[in-house]
Structures are given as structure tokens and as C-alpha cells.
N, C-alpha and C positions, 0 to 999 in steps of 0.2 A: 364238566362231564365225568371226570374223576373222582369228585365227591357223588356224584348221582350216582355210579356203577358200583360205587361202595356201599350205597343205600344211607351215606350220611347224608338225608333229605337236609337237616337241619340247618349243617353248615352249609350248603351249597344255598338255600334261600336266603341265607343270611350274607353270604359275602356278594350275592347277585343284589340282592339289594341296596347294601352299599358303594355298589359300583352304576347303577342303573342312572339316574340321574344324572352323574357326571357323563355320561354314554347319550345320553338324550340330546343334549346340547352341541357335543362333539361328535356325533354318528357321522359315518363316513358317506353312508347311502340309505336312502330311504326304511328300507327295509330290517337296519340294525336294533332300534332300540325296538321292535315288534318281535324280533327274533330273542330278545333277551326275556321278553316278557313272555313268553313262551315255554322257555325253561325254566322260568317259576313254576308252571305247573305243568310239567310233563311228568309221569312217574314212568316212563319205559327210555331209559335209554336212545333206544333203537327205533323212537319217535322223531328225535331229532339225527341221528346221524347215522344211518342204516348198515355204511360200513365200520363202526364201532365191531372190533373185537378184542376188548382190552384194554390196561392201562399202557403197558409196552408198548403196544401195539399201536397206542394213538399217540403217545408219545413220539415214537420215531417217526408217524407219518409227519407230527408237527416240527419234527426237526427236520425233516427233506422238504416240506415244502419253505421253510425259514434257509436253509442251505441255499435252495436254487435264487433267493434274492439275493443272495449273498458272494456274487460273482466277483471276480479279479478285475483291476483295472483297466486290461486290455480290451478284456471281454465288455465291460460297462462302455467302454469309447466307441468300440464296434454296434453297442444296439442301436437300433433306432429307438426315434422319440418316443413314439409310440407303444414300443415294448419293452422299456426301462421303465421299472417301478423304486419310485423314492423312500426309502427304508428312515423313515422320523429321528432324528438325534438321540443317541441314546436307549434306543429300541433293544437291543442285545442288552443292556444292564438293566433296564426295567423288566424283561425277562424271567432274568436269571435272577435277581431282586424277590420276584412271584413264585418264585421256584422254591428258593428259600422259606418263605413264607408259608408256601403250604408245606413242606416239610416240615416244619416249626409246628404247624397247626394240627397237623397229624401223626407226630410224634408220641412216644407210647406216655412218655411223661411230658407233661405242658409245662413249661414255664407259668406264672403267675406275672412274670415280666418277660417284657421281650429281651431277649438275648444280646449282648452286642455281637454284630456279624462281621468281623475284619477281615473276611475273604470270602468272594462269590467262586469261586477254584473249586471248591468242595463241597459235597452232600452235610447239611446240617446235623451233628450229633449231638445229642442232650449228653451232658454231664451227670451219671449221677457214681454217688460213691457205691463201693464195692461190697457185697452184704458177705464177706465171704470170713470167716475166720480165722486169723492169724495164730493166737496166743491164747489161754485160757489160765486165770490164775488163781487158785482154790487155796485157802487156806482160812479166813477168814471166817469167824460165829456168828457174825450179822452183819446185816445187812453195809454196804460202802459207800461212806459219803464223800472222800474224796481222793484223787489221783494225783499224783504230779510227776514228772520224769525229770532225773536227776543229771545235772553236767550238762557241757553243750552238747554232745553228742548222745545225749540221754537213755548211756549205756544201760545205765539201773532206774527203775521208778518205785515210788514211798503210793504207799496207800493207808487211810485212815479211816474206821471204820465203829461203828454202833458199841461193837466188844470190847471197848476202851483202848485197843493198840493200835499201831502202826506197822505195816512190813514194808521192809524194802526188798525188793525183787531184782533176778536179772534180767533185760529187758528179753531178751532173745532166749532165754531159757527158763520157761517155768517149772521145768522138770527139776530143777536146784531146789525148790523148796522159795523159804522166804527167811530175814534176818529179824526178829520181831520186836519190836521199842514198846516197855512197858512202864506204867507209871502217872497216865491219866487214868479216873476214877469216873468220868462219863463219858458219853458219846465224843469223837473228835471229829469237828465238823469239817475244818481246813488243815493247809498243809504246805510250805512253801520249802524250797529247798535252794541255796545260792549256788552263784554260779560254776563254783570252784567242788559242787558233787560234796561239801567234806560238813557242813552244818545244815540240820533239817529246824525248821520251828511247826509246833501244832497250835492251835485253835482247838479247846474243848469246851466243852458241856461243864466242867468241873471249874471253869471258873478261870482257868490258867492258862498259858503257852509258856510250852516245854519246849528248852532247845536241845538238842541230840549232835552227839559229835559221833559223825560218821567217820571221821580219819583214820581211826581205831580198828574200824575192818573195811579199809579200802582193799589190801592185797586179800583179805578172804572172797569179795566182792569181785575183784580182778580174777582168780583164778575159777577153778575148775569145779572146786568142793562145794559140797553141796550146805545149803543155807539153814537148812531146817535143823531148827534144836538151836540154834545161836540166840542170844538173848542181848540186846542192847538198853545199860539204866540211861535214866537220864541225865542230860549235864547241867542244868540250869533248870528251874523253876521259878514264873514271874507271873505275879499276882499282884491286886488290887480289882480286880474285877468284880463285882456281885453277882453277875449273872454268865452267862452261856457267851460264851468267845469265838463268834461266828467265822472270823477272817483274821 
């Protein structure tokens, strides 16, 4: 009813349809699996359920009438035979299970896979990352092939870039400018840096990887001042290659 009042016709003939069947066999009374075939093609709502006003609204009628089966055990001892209704195994986690489900299904982003769901506690939230902007770092004549963040706590990051250099950067401050490693002669495609922050290696286009000794301006990189106009040669150059030095 809540895909129908959404006017998502589509999903709602599609999930009644995969349930109909199984409903054929296990109907509880005569009149079930004709009532389901029914809302396949009803296009008014308020054809099948005239007090529909809402998805809230049907909502919590369907939670008070699920409450009132749902009496205490004094109260269950006290009914008679006749006015005791047996609530099926597991009926409360198949539920909340469907509930899930369609929150999944109608969520603003769909998964491509279902989800793992490790608690039925909670309304289902999609994950998605945050499109929001952190840091912005301009220095660079063309276009960037690659990034790497330096140290374990990857205070500073090295980028390598089409304009034959390198910058290293503060991570939390691009206003410092950048420290710039000069000395490949084409594009540099890769960029790795160990874990001790103090040696970088490049991968170029010219055939070589350059090692850089970063140790040299750790305390300018640690402090305050700013990066720009600093110039880093290189400390090694290691060749044999004939072509372009991908990684």
C-alpha cells in the first residue's frame, strides 16, 4: 500500500508478485490470495482500504493492531480459548526484517548489492561518502597523475604531476604553498614514499626513478613557514629502463 500511495506502480507489482504464489498455498482463508490479486490492479488506493490516510498513518494503525496481539503473560493465561490469537515463531523478526527491506528498496541511493544488516534496532542508512570539500591544492602546470601522503600519520603528501615535478605539501595547510622536487624531464606517472616520511621515489615518463631525500626539510615541513619558493635536487638517479616507468 505504501508503494501504491507513492505511485511506485512498478515496485509494488513486482514485489506482490514474488510473494503471491507462495501466499497461494499458505493463505490463511479463502479469501487471501484473491485479495492480493486484486492489488495488482487496483490503481486507487482507497479502492482497497478506504481508511487509508497516509504512510504514518497506516503505519501506526499497523503497529496497534500488532501491539494488541502482543499482550503480557498474565493477560495471555487469563483469555479464553476462543479469543487468544497465536502469533507464528518469529513473526516480530520477519517484520522488522520487511521493514528493512523496504527501506533498502527505497532509499535515495540503491545499493547494487544488498547490504549486510547486523541490527534490526535501527532505520537503514545508505553510506555514501561526503561530497563536501576539505582542502584544495593549486600549484601545479598540468594536469596530476599521482598522490601519496607521507609518514604514518600522513602529516605532509608528495604529488606528481604531467609538468615534470613533484610537490610536497602540508597536509592540513595548503595555504604554505608546496616544496617542489625538480629533475625528471617527462610526465611522472607514480610516487611512493617510506614509512619513516624522510625518502620519496618517482616513476617517469623519462625513463628513470628519482630518489629524493626528504630529511633535509623535515623541520621547514614541521613548522609554520611557508613552502613555496623552496626547491628540492635530486638524490639518486636510477636508470636502465627504455621506456615510460609506470610504478
Amino acid at each position: 500500500l505504501e508503494l501504491v500511495d507513492g505511485q511506485e506502480y512498478q515496485k509494488a507489482f513486482t514485489y506482490l508478485t514474488k510473494k503471491l504464489k507462495p501466499f497461494e498455498a499458505l493463505q490463511t482463508h479463502p479469501d487471501e490470495f484473491r485479495n492480493l490479486c486484486y492489488l495488482l490492479t487496483c490503481k486507487n488506493i482507497g479502492d482497497v482500504d478506504k481508511e487509508w490516510d497516509g504512510i504514518a498513518s497506516g503505519r501506526n494503525r499497523l503497529a496497534g493492531m500488532f501491539g494488541s496481539l502482543m499482550t503480557d503473560t498474565e493477560t495471555t493465561e487469563k483469555a479464553s480459548a476462543g479469543d487468544s490469537v497465536e502469533v507464528p515463531p518469529g513473526r516480530l523478526v520477519e517484520l522488522l526484517e520487511q521493514a528493512v527491506g523496504f527501506q533498502i528498496s527505497s532509499s535515495r541511493y540503491q545499493p547494487r548489492l544488498l547490504p549486510p544488516i547486523t541490527s534490526l534496532l535501527h532505520d537503514y542508512q545508505c553510506f555514501v561518502l561526503p561530497n563536501a570539500l576539505a582542502h584544495e591544492y593549486v600549484g601545479h602546470a598540468s594536469n596530476v597523475k599521482c598522490v601519496e601522503f607521507m609518514g604514518q600519520d600522513g602529516e605532509c603528501l608528495v604529488s606528481g604531476s604531467s609538468d615534470q615535478t613533484l610537490r610536497v605539501w602540508s597536509s592540513g595547510a595548503p595555504e604554505r604553498g608546496s616544496i617542489r622536487l625538480e629533475g625528471h624531464t617527462s610526465r611522472i606517472w607514480d610516487v611512493c614514499a617510506s614509512h619513516s616520511d624522510s625518502i620519496l621515489c618517482s616513476a617517469s615518463g623519462d625513463a628513470t626513478v628519482r630518489i629524493w631525500s626528504i630529511a633535509r626539510k623535515k623541520d621547514l615541513l614541521s613548522g609554520d613557514e611557508r613552502l613555496e619558493g623552496h626547491v628540492l635536487e635530486c638524490a639518486e638517479t636510477l636508470t636502465g629502463h627504455s621506456g615510460d616507468v609506470y610504478t
